[in-house]
Structure formats: structure tokens, C-alpha cells
C-alpha positions in Angstrom: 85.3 120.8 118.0 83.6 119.2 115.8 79.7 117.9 116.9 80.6 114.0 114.8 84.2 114.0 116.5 84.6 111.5 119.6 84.9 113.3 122.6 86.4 110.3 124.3 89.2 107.8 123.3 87.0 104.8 121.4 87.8 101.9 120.6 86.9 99.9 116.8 83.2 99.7 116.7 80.6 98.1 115.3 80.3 100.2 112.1 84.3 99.8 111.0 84.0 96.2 111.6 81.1 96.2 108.9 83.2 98.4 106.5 86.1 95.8 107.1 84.1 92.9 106.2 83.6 93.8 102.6 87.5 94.2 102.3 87.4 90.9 103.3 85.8 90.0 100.1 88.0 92.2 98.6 90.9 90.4 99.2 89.2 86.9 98.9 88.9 88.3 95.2 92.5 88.9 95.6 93.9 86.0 96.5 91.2 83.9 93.9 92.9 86.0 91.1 96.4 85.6 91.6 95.5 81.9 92.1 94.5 81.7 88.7 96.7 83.8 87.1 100.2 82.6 88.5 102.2 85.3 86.1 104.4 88.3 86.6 101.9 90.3 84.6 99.2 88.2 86.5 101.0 89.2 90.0 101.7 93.1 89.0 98.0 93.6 88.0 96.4 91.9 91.3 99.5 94.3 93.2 98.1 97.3 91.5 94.5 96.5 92.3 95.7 95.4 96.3 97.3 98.8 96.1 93.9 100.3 95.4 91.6 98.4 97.9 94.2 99.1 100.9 94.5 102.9 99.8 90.8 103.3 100.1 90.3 100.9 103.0 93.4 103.1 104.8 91.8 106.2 104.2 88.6 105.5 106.0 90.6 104.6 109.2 92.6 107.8 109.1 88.9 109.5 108.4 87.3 107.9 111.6 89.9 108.1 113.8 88.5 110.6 115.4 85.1 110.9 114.4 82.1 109.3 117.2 81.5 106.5 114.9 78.0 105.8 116.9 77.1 109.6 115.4 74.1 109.1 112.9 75.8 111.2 110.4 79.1 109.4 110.5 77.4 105.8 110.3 74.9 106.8 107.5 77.9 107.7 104.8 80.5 105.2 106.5 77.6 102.4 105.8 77.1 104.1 101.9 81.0 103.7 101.6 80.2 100.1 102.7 78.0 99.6 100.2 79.7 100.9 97.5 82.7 99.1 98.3 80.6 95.8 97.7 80.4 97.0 93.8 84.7 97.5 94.3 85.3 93.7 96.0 82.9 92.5 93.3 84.6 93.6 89.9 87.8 92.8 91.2 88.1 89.9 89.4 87.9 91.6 85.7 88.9 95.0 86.7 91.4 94.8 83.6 88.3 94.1 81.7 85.0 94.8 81.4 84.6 95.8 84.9 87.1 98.4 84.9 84.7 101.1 85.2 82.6 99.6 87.7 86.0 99.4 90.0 86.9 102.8 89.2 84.0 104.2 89.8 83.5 102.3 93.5 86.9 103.8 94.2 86.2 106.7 93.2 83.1 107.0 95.5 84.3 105.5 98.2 87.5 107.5 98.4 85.4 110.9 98.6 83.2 109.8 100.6 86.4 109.3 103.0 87.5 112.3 102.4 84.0 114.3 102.8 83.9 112.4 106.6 87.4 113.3 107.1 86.8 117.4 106.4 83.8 117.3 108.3 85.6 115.5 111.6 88.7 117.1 111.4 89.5 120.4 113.9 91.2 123.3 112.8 94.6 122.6 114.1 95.0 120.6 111.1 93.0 121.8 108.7 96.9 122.9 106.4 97.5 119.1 107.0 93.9 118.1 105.5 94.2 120.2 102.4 97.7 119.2 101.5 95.7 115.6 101.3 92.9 116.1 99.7 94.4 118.3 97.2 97.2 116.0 96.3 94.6 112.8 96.9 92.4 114.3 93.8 95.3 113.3 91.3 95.3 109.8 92.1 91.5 109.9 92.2 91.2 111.2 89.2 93.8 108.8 87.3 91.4 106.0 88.2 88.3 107.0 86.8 90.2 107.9 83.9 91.8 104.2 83.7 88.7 102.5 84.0 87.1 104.0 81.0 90.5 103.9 78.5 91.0 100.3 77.0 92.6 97.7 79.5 95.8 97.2 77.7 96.6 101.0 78.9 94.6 100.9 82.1 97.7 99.6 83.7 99.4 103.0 83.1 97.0 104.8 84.7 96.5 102.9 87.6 100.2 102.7 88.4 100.0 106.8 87.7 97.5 107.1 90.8 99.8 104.8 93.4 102.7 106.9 92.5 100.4 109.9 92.8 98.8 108.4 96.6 102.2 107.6 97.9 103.7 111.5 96.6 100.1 112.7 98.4 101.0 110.7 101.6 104.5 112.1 102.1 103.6 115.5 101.6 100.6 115.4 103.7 102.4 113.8 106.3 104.6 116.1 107.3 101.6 118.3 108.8 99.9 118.6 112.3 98.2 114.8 112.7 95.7 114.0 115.9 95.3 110.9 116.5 93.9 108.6 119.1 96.8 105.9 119.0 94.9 102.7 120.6 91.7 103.0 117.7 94.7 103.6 115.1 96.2 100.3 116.1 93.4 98.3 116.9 91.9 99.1 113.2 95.4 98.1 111.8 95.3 94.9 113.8 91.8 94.2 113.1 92.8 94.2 109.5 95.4 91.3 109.9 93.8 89.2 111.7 90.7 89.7 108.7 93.6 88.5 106.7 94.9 86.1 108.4 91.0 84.5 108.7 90.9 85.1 104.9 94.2 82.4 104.8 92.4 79.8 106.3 89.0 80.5 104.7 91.1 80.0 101.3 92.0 76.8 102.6 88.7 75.6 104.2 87.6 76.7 100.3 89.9 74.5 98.4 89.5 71.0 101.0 86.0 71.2 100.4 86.6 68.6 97.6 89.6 66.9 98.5 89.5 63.1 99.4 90.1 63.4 102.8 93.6 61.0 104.2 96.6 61.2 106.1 98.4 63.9 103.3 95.2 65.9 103.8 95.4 66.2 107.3 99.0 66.9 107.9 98.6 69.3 104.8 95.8 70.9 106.0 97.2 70.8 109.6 100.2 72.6 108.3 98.2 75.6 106.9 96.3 76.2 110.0 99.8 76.1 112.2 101.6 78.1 110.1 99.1 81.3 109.8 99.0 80.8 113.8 102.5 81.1 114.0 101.9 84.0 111.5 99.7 85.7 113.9 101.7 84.9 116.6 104.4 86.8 115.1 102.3 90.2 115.1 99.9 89.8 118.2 102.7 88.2 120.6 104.2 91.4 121.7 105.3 93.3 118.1 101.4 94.7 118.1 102.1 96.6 121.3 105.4 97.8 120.4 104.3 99.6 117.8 100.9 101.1 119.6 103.0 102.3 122.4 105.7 104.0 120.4 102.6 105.8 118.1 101.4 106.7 121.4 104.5 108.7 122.2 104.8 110.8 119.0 103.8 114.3 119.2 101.2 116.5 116.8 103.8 117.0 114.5 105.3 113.6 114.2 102.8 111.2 114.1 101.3 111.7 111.1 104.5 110.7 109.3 105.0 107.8 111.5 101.1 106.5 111.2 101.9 106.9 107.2 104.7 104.5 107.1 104.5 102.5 110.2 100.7 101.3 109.3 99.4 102.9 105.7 102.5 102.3 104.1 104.3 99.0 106.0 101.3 97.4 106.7 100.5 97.2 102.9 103.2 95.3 103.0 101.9 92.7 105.6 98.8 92.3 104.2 99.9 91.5 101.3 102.5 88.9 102.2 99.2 87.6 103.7 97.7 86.9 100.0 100.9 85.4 98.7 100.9 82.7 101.7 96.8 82.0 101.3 97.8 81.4 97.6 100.2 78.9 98.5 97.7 77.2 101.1 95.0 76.5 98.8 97.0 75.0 96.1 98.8 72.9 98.7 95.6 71.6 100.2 94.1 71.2 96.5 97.0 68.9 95.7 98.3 67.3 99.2 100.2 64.3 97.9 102.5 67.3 95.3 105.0 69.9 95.8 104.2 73.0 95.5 103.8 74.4 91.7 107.1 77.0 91.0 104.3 79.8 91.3 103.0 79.0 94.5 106.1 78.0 95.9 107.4 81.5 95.3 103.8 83.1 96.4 104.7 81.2 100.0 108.4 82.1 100.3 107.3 85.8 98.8 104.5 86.3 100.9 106.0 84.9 104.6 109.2 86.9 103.6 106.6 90.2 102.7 104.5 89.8 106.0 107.5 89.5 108.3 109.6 91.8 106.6 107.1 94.4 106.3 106.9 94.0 110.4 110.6 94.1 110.2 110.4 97.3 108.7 107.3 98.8 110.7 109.6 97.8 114.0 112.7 100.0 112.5 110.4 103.0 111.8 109.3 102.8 115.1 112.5 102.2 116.6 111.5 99.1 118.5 115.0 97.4 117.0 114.2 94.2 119.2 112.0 93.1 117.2 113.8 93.8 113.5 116.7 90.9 113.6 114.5 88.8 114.1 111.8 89.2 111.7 114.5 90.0 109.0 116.5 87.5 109.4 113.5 84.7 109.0 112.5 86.5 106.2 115.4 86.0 104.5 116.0 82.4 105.5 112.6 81.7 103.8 113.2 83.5 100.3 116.5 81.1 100.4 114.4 78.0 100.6 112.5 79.3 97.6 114.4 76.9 95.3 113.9 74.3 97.4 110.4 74.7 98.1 109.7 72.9 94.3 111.8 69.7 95.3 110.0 68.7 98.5 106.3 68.1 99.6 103.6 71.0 99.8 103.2 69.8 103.7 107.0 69.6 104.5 107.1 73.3 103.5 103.8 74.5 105.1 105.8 73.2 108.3 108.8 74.0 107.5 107.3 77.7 107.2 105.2 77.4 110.6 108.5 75.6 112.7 111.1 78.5 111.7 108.2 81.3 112.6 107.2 79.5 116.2 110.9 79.3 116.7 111.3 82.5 116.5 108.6 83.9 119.0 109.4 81.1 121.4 113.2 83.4 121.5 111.5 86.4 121.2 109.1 85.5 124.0 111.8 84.6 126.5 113.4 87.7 125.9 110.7 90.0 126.1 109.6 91.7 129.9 107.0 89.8 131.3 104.9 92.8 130.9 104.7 93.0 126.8 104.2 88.9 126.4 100.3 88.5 125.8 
């Protein structure tokens, strides 16, 4: 065994949750760029970019997994990542410009230091596994250096190149020998959600900063906070443990394809969603006495519709088809009321959203054994 690999099972420490932070800035960026560029081209370029950020933020929980994060030598290049992950958040904003090769390059650097860590803590038994991944992972890595040095206009292309080339790297890779230490895997996913979740509500603490403060502000505001505790709700009520204890009972050879698209790959999904809805709040808290604008309208219904169906999916992976219906049928109820959403008051649908998802966990909670309800 390795002399940086945990002996014991660990829990998130201190270290990851100071690598997390900086993806919190990262996807404060995120949001604050689709905010202001409320387009389909706008939207596909901040999804390309989110793409990026959560690849390279995924990789580093697969890489410590395993490794005794209080180790010296698994601190000292998990803090460098850290670092150079503050240059990534940073340029996000004009990564299709001028700051294209600053982002590329971050990536770049933080992705091998990932993958350096990840050699290093990794044991023999899945050593195949581990080449198949870094092998594969060096095509994807390599398309986005080379995008952030071509002109912007075709930077696009190169970018999309590399998620094609991460998610082709991921399914071959997964089909290998995986170790994993289920509770740290979870906990880091969860960790991440509830980061975004907290980035919702510091999106809309942000935009009431300068807004005269009244009845409309209140209930607005009020509405926001609800609804992305009914959002959490949704995930940490019992649908967190489902989906630890089912990783838990995978074998070697299964659960590294079922960490890959139960967490790397659904979880995208739900953090995304995430953006789309803290979007929606800080427009709606900008403007309380309005609807919402036809791009943030669909950002809410888009975004509540991507985090719950993205959990809806994670639970059908898993098998835990309790806690699919549910989820997908919410989902779909709230991408109806996109049309709607324009015609009626940013506060009536920030409630309307946070009343349909308590709704749903009260049921789910009533029907779930004593012994999963937190």
C-alpha cells in the first residue's frame, strides 16, 4: 500500500474543504456570467466552461479518495491545485476572450496535478483501471490548452472536443477495478451541493444589497431563501443516504461505473440546475415588484427541473426507484409552468417553486422508514 493512502476510512477534511472553496468562486463566476449574458450562445458557453470546472473539481475527489489527506505530501500539491484553481475561477468571466489561455492553462495544471496525486495513491489492483484514465484523460487535456491559445470564435470547438473526449475517457475507465471508500465519496458530493446551494443565496444576499427594502422585498427575498431549503431538503432528506448506501454495496468491479454516473456524471447535472435557479433569484430580488424576465424565468424552471431531475436520474442508476417518481414528476410539472412563469410575479413563482418541492418531501417523508428520515 501506498505510504500517502488512508489506512482508515476518513471522512472530508480540512484540506478538500479549502480546494472546494475556490470552486465556490468558480461557480459564483458562473452564475454572474450567465446572468449577464441571458442567450443560447450565452448559456452553451457558461455550460461548456461548468463542464470544465466540475471535470477538474471531480477528479480531485476521485484522486483523494483514498489518499490520507493530513499526509504532507498529499496536502502540499492538493493546496498548489488550490491555488491554481484561483487563476481558473478568476478568468472565468472572459475565458472566450482574452483570458482563454489563463483558464486553459489553470485547467491544465490542475488536472495533472490530480492525476500525479491519483498515480501516486492508487494500489496496484487498479493500476489497468488508472491508465485507461489518464491515457484517455490526456486528449481532453490537451484540447484545452490547445483552445485557449486558437482565436475565441473557434475555441468553442475545442472545448466541446475535450467534454466529448472526458465523458468517452470516463466510460472506458470505468469499467475497471475501482476502490473506493463510499461514505468520503458521498460526503465530498454532498459537500459540493450544499456549496451550491450557499452560492444561491449568496447570489441573492448580492443582488438585495441595493434594493429599497418593502413588503415585495421581503416576500421576494423570503421566497428565495424557502425555495433553495426546500431544494436542499430534497437531496439531504433521505435521497443523500440512498445513494451512499447503495455505493456502499457495489463491488471492486462495479463501483467505478456507478460512482461515474451516479455522482461525476448526474451530479453535474444537479449542480448545474443549481446555477440556473441562483440566476433566477437574483434577478427576482433585483426587480421584486416584476415578473421574471423570459430568460430567467426559463433559468428557474430549467434549473429546478435540472437539479431534481438529475437526482431523478442518480436514484434510477442506483436503483433506489422510490425516490425517481417523485423527483421526475416535479420536474416536469415545473418546465410546464415555464410559460407561465412570464405572466405572474417573480415572488408568486419563487413560491410556487419552494411549495411544489416541500410538498413533495412532506409525501416522501411520510413514506420513508423512520430510519432513513434525517
Amino acid at each position: 500500500m501506498s505510504r500517502v493512502r488512508a489506512g482508515r476510512a476518513q471522512g472530508a477534511t480540512y484540506v478538500e474543504l479549502f480546494f472546494d472553496l475556490v470552486f465556490v468562486y468558480a461557480i459564483t463566476q458562473l452564475t454572474s456570467l450567465v446572468l449577464h449574458d441571458l442567450t443560447w450562445g450565452g448559456v452553451t458557453k457558461a455550460a461548456l466552461l461548468f463542464w470544465l470546472v466540475w471535470w477538474a473539481w471531480t477528479q480531485f475527489t476521485w484522486t483523494l479518495n483514498l489518499a490520507d489527506t493530513e499526509h504532507v505530501w498529499v496536502r502540499l500539491p492538493t493546496l498548489i491545485a488550490t491555488a491554481v484553481a484561483f487563476f481558473l475561477a478568476q478568468s472565468v468571466p472572459d475565458a472566450f476572450g482574452d483570458a482563454g489561455a489563463w483558464f486553459a492553462v489553470s485547467y491544465v495544471v490542475v488536472r495533472l496535478v490530480g492525476l500525479g496525486v491519483q498515480a501516486w495513491v492508487i494500489g496496484s489492483d487498479q493500476l489497468e483501471s488508472l491508465l485507461t484514465w489518464a491515457s484517455l484523460s490526456f486528449i481532453g487535456i490537451g484540447l484545452v490548452m490547445i483552445g485557449g491559445f486558437v482565436a475565441p470564435e473557434a475555441r468553442v470547438w475545442f472545448w466541446l472536443g475535450a467534454l466529448l473526449a472526458d465523458l468517452v475517457s470516463a466510460v472506458r475507465a470505468g469499467r475497471g477495478v475501482w476502490v473506493l471508500e463510499a461514505g468520503h465519496f458521498a460526503e465530498r458530493h454532498g459537500l459540493i451541493v450544499i456549496i451550491a446551494l450557499g452560492e444561491s443565496l449568496i447570489a441573492a444576499g448580492v443582488a438585495s444589497s441595493d434594493v429599497e427594502r418593502g413588503l415585495m422585498f421581503a416576500v421576494t427575498t423570503g421566497g428565495a431563501v424557502i425555495a433553495t431549503c426546500a431544494l436542499w431538503w430534497t437531496y439531504f432528506g433521505t435521497f443523500q443516504q440512498r445513494l451512499e448506501a447503495r455505493l456502499a454495496g457495489q463491488t471492486d468491479a462495479t463501483r467505478g461505473a456507478f460512482a461515474r454516473d451516479v455522482y461525476s456524471f448526474w451530479h453535474a447535472a444537479i449542480v448545474a440546475g443549481v446555477i440556473g435557479v441562483a440566476v433566477a433569484f437574483e434577478e427576482a430580488i433585483s426587480h421584486p415588484d416584476d415578473a421574471l424576465s423570459s430568460g430567467a424565468g426559463l433559468a428557474l424552471t430549467l434549473g429546478a427541473a435540472l437539479f431534481l431531475g438529475g437526482q431523478a436520474s442518480s436514484a434510477a442508476r442506483a436503483g433506489a426507484q422510490e425516490a425517481v417518481l417523485p423527483r421526475a414528476i416535479v420536474a416536469l410539472i415545473v418546465v410546464a409552468m415555464t410559460p407561465l412563469i412570464a405572466q405572474i410575479p417573480a415572488w408568486a413563482a419563487l413560491w410556487g417553486l419552494a411549495s411544489l418541492t416541500v410538498t413533495m418531501e412532506l409525501i416522501e417523508t411520510r413514506r420513508t422508514p423512520r430510519h432513513l428520515v434525517a
